[in-house]
N, C-alpha and C positions, 0 to 999 in steps of 0.2 A: 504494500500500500504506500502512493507516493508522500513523502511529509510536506505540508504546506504551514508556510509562516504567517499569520494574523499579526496584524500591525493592529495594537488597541490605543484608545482615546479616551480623554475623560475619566469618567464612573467607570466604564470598563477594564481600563488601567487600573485602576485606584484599587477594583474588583479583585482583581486577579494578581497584584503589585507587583504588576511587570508591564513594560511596552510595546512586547512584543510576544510570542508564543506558538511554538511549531506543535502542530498535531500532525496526526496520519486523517488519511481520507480519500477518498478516491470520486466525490464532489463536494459542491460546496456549501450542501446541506449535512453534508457528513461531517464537514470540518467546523459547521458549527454546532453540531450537536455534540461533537467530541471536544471543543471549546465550553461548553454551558456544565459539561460530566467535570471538569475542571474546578468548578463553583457554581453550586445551586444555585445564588441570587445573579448569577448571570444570564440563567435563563429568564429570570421574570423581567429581568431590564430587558432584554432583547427577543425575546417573542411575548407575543399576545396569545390570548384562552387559546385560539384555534392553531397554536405552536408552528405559527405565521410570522416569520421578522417584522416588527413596526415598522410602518411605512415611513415612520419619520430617520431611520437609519439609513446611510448610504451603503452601499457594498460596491468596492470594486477589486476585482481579480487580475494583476498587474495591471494596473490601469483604463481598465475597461470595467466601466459603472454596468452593475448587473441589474433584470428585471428580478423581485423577491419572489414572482409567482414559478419560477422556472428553475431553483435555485437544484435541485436533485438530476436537472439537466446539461448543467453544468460541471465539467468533468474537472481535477487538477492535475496536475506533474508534476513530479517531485521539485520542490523547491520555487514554484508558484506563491505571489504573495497575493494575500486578502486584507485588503484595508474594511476594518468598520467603523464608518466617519458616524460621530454623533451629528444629534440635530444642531441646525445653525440657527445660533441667536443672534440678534443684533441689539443696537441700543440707538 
């Protein structure tokens, strides 16, 4: 199973007290469901009841912003990065 790095932000950093974090996975619902086995309250920050990523979370897979509804269709390779941008505030 290829390992893929998760670049975390915010609350999810803070979560896991780290910036960054390699799991195994072979998509990119896998990499986050083996990201959330990491820390319970990561899953409730980053999916919703229907174990759906919030739509207010970005996802991108080397730099390609993903759709959330597809996410089990998207395949990684080893050494593949996943950014999860929190939501954007302003002031």
């Amino acid at each position: 199973m290829p390992k893929v790095l998760i670049h975390l932000y915010t609350t999810l950093k803070e979560k896991l007290n780290a910036p960054k974090i390699w799991v195994e996975a072979d998509n990119v619902e896998q990499a986050l469901e083996a990201l959330s086995q990491k820390n319970g309250a990561v899953a409730a920050i980053l999916f919703d009841a229907g174990g759906i990523v919030k739509n207010h979370f970005t996802l991108a897979l080397n730099s390609e912003v993903l759709d959330h509804k597809n996410l089990s269709k998207v395949p990684v390779a080893q050494g593949d990065v996943l950014h999860i941008f929190p939501p954007i505030a302003g002031g």
